[in-house]
N, C-alpha and C positions, 0 to 999 in steps of 0.2 A: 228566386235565389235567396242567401241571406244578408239578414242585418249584420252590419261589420263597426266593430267604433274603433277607431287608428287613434290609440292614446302614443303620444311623441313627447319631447323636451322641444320647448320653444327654439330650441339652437340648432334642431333638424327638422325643420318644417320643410326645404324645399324634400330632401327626400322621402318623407312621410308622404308631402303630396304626390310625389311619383308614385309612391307603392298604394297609395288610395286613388290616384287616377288607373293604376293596372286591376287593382280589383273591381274598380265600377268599371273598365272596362269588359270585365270577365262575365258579367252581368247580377255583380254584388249589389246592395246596396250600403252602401258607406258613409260611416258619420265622421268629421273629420274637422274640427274647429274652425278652421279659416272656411271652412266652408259653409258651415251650421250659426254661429256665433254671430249675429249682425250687429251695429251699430246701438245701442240705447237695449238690447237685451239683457237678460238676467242670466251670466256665464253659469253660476250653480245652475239653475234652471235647467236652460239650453244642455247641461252637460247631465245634469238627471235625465232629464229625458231620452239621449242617445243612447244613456249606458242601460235604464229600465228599456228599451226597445232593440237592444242587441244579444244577441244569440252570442258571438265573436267579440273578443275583447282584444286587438292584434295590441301586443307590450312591445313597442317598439324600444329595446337595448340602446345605448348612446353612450358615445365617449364623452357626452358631457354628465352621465351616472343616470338613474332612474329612482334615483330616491327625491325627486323637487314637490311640495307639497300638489299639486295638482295630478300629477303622473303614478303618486302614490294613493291619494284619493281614487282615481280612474280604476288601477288594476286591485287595491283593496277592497272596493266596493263591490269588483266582480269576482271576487276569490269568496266575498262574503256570499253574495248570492247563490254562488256555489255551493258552499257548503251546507246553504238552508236548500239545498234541494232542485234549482232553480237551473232551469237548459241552458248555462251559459258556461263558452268554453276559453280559456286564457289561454292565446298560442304566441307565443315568446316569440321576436324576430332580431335578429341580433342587427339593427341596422346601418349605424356608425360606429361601434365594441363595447365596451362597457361588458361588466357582468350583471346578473340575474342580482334580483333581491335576494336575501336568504334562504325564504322561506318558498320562493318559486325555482332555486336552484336544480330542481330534481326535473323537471321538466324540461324537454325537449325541446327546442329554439329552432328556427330557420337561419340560417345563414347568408344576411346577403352583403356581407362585406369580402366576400372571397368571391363569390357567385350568385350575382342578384338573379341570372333566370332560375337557377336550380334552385336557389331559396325560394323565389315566388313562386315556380311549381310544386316545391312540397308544400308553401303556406297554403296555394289554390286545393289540394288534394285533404289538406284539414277541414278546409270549409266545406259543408256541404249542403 
């Protein structure tokens, strides 16, 4: 299956980890800080490495905004990737509200603050 890196706002962790326990249930593999991140590691490090080994960039949306220096690093770095050519895809999930950055505006979100299955089947149906 594929590589997934669930970039979130530290103020929606538990449900970031619901939606990264449904996708490695679905038989994704999933990178996901409280889970990757251990004790005495190197956070840049740890966080290069998921994001150079992900296909998947899920942008988890929040009513606490998605513009926090780390959350913007995460989906910057895969928007850069992109654009140098690179198989990796940013699929927007509107998790707790909030809107899109500017500049990801024009792209298509999953919605799972109205309908978490119906969001996570169309997020499941992106990954492939």
């Amino acid at each position: 299956m594929s590589a997934v890196f669930v970039s979130h706002r530290i103020a929606d962790e538990v449900p970031a980890e619901k939606l990264a326990a449904e996708l490695r249930a679905a038989g994704h593999d999933v990178w996901l800080d409280t889970w990757e991140i251990g004790l005495g590691d190197s956070i840049v490090a740890k966080m290069n490495d998921g994001l150079s080994c992900s296909a998947y960039v899920v942008l988890c949306y929040s009513s606490a905004g998605t513009t926090s220096p780390w959350i913007s690093r995460e989906w910057m770095s895969a928007l850069a990737r992109q654009l140098d050519g690179a198989a990796v895809k940013i699929l927007p999930v509107q998790l707790t509200g909030g809107d899109p950055p500017a500049v990801l505006a024009d792209l298509k979100y999953a919605d799972l603050t109205t309908d978490w299955a119906g969001g996570l089947r169309a997020l499941l149906a992106a990954i492939r």
